[in-house]
C-alpha positions in Angstrom: 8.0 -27.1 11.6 8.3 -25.5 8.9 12.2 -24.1 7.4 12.3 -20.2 6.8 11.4 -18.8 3.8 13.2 -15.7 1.9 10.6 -13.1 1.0 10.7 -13.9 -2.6 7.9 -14.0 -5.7 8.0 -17.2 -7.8 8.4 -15.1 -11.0 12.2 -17.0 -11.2 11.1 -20.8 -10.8 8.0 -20.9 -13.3 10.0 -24.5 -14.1 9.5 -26.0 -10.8 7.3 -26.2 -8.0 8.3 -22.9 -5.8 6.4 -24.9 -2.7 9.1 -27.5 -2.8 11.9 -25.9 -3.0 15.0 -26.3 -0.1 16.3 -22.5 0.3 19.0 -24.3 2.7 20.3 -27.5 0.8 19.4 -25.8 -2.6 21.4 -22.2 -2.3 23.2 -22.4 -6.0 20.2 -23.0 -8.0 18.0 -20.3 -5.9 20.6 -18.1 -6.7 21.3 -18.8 -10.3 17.3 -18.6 -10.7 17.1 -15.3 -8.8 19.8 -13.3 -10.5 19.0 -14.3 -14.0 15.4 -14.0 -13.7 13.8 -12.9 -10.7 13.0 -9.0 -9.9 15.4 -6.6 -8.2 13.4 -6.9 -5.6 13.8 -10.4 -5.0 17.3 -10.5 -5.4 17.6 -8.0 -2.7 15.6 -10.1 -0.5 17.7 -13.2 -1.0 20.8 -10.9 -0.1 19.1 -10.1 3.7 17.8 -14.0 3.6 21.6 -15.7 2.8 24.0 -12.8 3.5 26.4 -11.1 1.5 29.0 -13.6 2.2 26.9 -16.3 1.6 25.5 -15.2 -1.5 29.3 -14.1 -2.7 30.2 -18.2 -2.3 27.0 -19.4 -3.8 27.5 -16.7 -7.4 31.2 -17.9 -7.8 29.5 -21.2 -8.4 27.0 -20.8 -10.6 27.5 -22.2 -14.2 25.8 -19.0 -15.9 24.9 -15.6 -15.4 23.5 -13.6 -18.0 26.1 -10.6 -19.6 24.4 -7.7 -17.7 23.4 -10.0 -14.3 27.4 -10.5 -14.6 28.3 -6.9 -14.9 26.1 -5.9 -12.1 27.2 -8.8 -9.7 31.0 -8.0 -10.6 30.3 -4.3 -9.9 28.5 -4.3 -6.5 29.8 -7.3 -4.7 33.3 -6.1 -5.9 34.4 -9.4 -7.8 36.8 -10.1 -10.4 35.4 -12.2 -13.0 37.8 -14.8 -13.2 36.7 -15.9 -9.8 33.5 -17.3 -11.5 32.9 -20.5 -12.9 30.6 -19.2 -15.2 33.8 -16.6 -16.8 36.1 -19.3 -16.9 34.0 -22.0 -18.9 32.7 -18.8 -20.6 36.6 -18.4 -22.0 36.9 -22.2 -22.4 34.2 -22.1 -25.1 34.0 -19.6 -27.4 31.1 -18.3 -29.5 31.2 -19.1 -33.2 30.8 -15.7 -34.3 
């Protein structure tokens, strides 16, 4: 039998084979692939596939967000930024310039 599926395009995961992909043992990188490039649409999908709660958890461990993914996560799931990974090592290393 086959696991359930969120309703999702494969516009995020043009690096790997979408077919493949474990939506249960694999949250963080479906996630971290959804946010930074998949459609609003899909990201609202994967909210009603994982949960809010769920998906609150999995964002606090992803190792990047892009700036204006990060703003938007921050503002409508009500974070603080330093409760991300991706702030904190963001802080740790600087940009040059």
């Amino acid at each position: 039998m086959q696991k359930p599926r969120p309703n999702i395009s494969k516009t995020a995961f043009w690096d790997v084979n979408f077919d493949e992909i474990d939506f249960e043992k694999n949250q963080t990188f479906v996630v971290d692939k959804v946010f930074n490039y998949g459609s609003f649409n899909d990201q609202l999908e994967l909210i009603k596939f994982y949960g809010k709660d769920q998906i609150k958890q999995e964002f606090i461990k992803v190792s990047y967000f892009r700036k204006e993914v990060f703003a938007f996560i921050c503002g409508y799931f009500k974070l603080n930024p330093t409760d991300f990974k991706c702030y904190l090592e963001r802080q740790s290393n600087p940009a040059h310039w």
